[in-house]
N, CA, C and O atoms as a GROMACS GRO file, in nm:
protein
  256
    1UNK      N    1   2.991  -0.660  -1.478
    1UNK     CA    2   2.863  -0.709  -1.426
    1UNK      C    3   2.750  -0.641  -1.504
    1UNK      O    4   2.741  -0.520  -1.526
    2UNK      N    5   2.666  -0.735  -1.541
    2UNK     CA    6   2.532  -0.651  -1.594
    2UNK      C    7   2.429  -0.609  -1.554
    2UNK      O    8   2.377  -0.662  -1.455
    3UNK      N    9   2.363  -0.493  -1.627
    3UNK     CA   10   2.264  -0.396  -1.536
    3UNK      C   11   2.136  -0.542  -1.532
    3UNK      O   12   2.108  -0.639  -1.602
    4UNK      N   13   2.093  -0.483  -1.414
    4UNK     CA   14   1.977  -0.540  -1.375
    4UNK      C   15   1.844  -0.490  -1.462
    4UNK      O   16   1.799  -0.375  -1.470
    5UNK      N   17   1.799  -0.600  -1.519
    5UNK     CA   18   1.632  -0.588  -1.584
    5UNK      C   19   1.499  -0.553  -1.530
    5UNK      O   20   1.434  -0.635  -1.466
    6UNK      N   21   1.460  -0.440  -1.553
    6UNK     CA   22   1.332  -0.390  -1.463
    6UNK      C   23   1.244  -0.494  -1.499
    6UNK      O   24   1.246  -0.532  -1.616
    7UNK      N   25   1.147  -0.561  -1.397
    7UNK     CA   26   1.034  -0.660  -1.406
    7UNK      C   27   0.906  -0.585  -1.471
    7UNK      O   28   0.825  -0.503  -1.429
    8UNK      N   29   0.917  -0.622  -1.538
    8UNK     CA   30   0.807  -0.520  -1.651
    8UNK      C   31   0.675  -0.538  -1.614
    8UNK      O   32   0.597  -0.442  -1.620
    9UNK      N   33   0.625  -0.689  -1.561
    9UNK     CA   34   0.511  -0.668  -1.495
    9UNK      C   35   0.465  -0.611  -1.376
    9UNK      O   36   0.350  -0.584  -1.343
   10UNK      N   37   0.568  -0.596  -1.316
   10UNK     CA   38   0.549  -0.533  -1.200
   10UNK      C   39   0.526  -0.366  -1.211
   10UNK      O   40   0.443  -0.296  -1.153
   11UNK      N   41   0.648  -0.321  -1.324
   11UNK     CA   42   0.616  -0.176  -1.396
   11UNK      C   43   0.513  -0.138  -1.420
   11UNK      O   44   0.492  -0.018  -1.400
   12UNK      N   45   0.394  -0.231  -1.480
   12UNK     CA   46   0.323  -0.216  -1.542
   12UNK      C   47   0.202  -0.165  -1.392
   12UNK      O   48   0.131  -0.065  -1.406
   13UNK      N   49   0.200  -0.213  -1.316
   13UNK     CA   50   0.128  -0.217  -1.181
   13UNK      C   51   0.135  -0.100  -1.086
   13UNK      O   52   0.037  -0.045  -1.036
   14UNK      N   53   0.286  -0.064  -1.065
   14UNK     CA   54   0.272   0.011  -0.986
   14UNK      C   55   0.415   0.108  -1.018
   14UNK      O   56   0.529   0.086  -1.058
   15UNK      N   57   0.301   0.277  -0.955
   15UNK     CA   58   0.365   0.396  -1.050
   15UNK      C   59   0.405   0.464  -0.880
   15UNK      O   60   0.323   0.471  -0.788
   16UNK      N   61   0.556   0.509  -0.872
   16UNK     CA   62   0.663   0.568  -0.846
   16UNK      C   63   0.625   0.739  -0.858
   16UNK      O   64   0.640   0.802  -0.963
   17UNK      N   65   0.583   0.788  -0.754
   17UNK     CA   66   0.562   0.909  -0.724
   17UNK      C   67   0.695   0.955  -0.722
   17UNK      O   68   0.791   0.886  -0.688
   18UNK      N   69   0.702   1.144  -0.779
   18UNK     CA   70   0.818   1.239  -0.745
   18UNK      C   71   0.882   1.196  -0.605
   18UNK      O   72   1.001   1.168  -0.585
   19UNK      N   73   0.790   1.196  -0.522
   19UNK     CA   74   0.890   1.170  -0.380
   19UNK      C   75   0.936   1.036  -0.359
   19UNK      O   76   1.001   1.011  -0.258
   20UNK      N   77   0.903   0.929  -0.462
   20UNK     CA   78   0.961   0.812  -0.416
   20UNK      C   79   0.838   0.709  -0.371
   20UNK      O   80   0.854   0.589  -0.348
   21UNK      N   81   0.755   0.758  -0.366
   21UNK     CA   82   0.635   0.632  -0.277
   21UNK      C   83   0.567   0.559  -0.395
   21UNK      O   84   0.506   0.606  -0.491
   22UNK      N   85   0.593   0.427  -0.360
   22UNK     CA   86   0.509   0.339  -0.473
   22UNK      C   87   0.341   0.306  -0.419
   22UNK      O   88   0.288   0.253  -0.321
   23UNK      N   89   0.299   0.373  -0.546
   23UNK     CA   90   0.108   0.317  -0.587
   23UNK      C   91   0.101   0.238  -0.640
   23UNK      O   92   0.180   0.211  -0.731
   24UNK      N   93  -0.027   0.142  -0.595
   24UNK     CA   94  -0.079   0.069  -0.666
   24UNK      C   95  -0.232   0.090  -0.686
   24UNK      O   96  -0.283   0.193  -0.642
   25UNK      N   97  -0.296   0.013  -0.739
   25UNK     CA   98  -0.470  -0.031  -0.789
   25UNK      C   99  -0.490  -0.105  -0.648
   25UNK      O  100  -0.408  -0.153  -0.570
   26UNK      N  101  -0.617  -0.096  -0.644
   26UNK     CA  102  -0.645  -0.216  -0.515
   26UNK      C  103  -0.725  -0.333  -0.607
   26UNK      O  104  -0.777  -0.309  -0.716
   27UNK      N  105  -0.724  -0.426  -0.559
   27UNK     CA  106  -0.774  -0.519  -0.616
   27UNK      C  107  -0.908  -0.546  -0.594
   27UNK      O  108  -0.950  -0.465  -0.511
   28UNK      N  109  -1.052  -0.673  -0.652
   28UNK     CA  110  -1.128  -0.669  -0.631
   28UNK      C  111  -1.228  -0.568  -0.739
   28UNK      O  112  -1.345  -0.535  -0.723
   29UNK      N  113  -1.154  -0.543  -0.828
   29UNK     CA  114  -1.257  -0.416  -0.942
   29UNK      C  115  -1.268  -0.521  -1.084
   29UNK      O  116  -1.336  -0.470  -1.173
   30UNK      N  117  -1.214  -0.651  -1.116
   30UNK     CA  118  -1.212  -0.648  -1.230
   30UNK      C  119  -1.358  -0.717  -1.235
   30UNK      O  120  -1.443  -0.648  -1.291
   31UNK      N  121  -1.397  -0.828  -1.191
   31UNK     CA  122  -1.543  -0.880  -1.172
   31UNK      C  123  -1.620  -0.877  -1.068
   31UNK      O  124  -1.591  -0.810  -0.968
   32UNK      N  125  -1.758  -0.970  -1.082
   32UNK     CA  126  -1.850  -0.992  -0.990
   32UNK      C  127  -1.904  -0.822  -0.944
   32UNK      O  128  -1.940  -0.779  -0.835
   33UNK      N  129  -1.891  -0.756  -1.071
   33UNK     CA  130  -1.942  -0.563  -1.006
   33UNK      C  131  -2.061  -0.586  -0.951
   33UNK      O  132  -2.073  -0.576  -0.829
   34UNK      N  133  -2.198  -0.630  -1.052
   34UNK     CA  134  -2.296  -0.623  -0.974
   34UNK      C  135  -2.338  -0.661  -0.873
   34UNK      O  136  -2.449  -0.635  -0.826
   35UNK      N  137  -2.234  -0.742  -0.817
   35UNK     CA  138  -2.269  -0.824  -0.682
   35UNK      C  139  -2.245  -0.720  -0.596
   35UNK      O  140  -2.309  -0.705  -0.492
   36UNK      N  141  -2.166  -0.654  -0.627
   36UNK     CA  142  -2.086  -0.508  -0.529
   36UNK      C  143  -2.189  -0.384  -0.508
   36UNK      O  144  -2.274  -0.372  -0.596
   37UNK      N  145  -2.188  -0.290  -0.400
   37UNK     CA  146  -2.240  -0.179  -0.383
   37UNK      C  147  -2.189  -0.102  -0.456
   37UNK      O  148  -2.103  -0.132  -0.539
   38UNK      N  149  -2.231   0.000  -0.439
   38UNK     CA  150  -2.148   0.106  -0.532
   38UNK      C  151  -2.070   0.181  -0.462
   38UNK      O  152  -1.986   0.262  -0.501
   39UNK      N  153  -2.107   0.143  -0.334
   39UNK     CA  154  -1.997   0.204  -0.240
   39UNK      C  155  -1.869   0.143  -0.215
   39UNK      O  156  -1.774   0.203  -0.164
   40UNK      N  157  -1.869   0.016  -0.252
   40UNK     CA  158  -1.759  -0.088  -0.217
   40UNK      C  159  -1.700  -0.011  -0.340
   40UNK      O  160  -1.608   0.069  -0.320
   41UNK      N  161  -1.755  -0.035  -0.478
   41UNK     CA  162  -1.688   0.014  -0.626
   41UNK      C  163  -1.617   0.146  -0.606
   41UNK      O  164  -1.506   0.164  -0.658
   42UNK      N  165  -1.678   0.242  -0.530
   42UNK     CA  166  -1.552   0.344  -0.550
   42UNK      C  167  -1.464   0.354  -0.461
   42UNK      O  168  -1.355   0.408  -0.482
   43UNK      N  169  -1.506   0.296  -0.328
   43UNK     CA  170  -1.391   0.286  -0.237
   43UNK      C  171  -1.248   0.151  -0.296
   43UNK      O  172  -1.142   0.137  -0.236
   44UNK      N  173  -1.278   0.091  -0.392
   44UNK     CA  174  -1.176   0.028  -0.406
   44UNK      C  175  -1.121   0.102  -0.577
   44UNK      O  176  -1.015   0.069  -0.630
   45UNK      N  177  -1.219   0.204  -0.640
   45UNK     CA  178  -1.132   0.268  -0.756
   45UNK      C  179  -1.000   0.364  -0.729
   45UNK      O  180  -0.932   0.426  -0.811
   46UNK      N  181  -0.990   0.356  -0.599
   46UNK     CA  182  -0.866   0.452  -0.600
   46UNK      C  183  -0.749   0.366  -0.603
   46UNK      O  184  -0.738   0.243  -0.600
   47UNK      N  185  -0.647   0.481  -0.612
   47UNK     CA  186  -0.467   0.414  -0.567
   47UNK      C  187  -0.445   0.427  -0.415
   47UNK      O  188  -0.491   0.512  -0.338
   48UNK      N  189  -0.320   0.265  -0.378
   48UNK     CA  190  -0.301   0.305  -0.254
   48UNK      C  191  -0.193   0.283  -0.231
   48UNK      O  192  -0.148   0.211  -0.321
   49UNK      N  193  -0.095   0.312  -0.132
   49UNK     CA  194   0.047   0.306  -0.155
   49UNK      C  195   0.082   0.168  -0.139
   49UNK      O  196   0.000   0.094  -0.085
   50UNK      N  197   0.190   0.125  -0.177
   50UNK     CA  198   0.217  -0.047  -0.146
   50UNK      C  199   0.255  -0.043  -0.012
   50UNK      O  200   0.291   0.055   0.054
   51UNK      N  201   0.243  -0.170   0.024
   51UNK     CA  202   0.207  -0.195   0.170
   51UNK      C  203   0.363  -0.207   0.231
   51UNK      O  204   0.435  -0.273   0.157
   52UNK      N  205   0.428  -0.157   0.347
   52UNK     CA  206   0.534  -0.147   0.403
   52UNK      C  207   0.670  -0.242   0.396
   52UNK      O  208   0.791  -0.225   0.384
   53UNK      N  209   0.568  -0.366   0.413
   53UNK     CA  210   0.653  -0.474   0.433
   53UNK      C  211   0.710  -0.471   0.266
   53UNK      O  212   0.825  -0.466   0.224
   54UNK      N  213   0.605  -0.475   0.205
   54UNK     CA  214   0.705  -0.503   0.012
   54UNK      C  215   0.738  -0.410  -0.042
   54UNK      O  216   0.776  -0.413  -0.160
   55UNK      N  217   0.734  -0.301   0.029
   55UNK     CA  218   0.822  -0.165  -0.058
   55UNK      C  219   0.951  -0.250  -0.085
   55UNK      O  220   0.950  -0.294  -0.200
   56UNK      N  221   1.056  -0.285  -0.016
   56UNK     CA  222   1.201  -0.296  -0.043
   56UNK      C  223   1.187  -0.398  -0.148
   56UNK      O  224   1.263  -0.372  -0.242
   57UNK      N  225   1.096  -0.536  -0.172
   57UNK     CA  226   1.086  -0.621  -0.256
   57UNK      C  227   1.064  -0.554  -0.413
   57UNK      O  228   1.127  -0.576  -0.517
   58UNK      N  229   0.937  -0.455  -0.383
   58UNK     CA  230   0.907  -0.424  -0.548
   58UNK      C  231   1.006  -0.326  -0.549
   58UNK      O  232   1.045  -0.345  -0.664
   59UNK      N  233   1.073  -0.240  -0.508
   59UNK     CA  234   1.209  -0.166  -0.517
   59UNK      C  235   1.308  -0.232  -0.623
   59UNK      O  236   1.364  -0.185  -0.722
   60UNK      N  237   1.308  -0.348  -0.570
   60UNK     CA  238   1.392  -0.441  -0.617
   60UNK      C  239   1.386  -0.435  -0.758
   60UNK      O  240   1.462  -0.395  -0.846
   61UNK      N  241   1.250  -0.496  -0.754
   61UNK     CA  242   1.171  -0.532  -0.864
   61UNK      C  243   1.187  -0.446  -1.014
   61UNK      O  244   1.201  -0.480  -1.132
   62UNK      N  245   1.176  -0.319  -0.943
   62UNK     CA  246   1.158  -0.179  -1.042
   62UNK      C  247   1.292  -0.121  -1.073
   62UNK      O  248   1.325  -0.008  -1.109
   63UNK      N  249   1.342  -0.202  -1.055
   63UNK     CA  250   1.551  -0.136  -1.057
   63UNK      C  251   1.599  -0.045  -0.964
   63UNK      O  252   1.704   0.013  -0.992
   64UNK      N  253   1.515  -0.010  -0.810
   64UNK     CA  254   1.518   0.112  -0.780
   64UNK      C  255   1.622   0.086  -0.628
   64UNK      O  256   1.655   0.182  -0.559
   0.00000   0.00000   0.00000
């Protein structure tokens, strides 16, 4: 049987902490900035963990 192919776009998205917890980007940063506060802009520049329900999906996803 052959090894399973990591989804590379998905790799590309979201990064796999030492303990196991997957981050992502939040979305909402790439346009329309000036329409945005600047408060909205940094509350969405951080990472946030992927959301419960699709951990086991992007798991999948990531060969893990």
């Amino acid at each position: 049987m052959p090894k399973n192919k990591t989804h590379k776009g998905t790799a590309k998205r979201v990064k796999v902490t030492g303990s196991g917890k997957l981050l992502r980007q939040q979305t909402g940063l790439r346009h329309r900035l000036e329409v945005k506060s600047s408060k909205e802009t940094r509350d969405l520049s951080g990472v946030v963990p992927v959301n419960k329900a699709d951990v086991k999906r992007v798991k999948k996803l990531l060969g893990r």
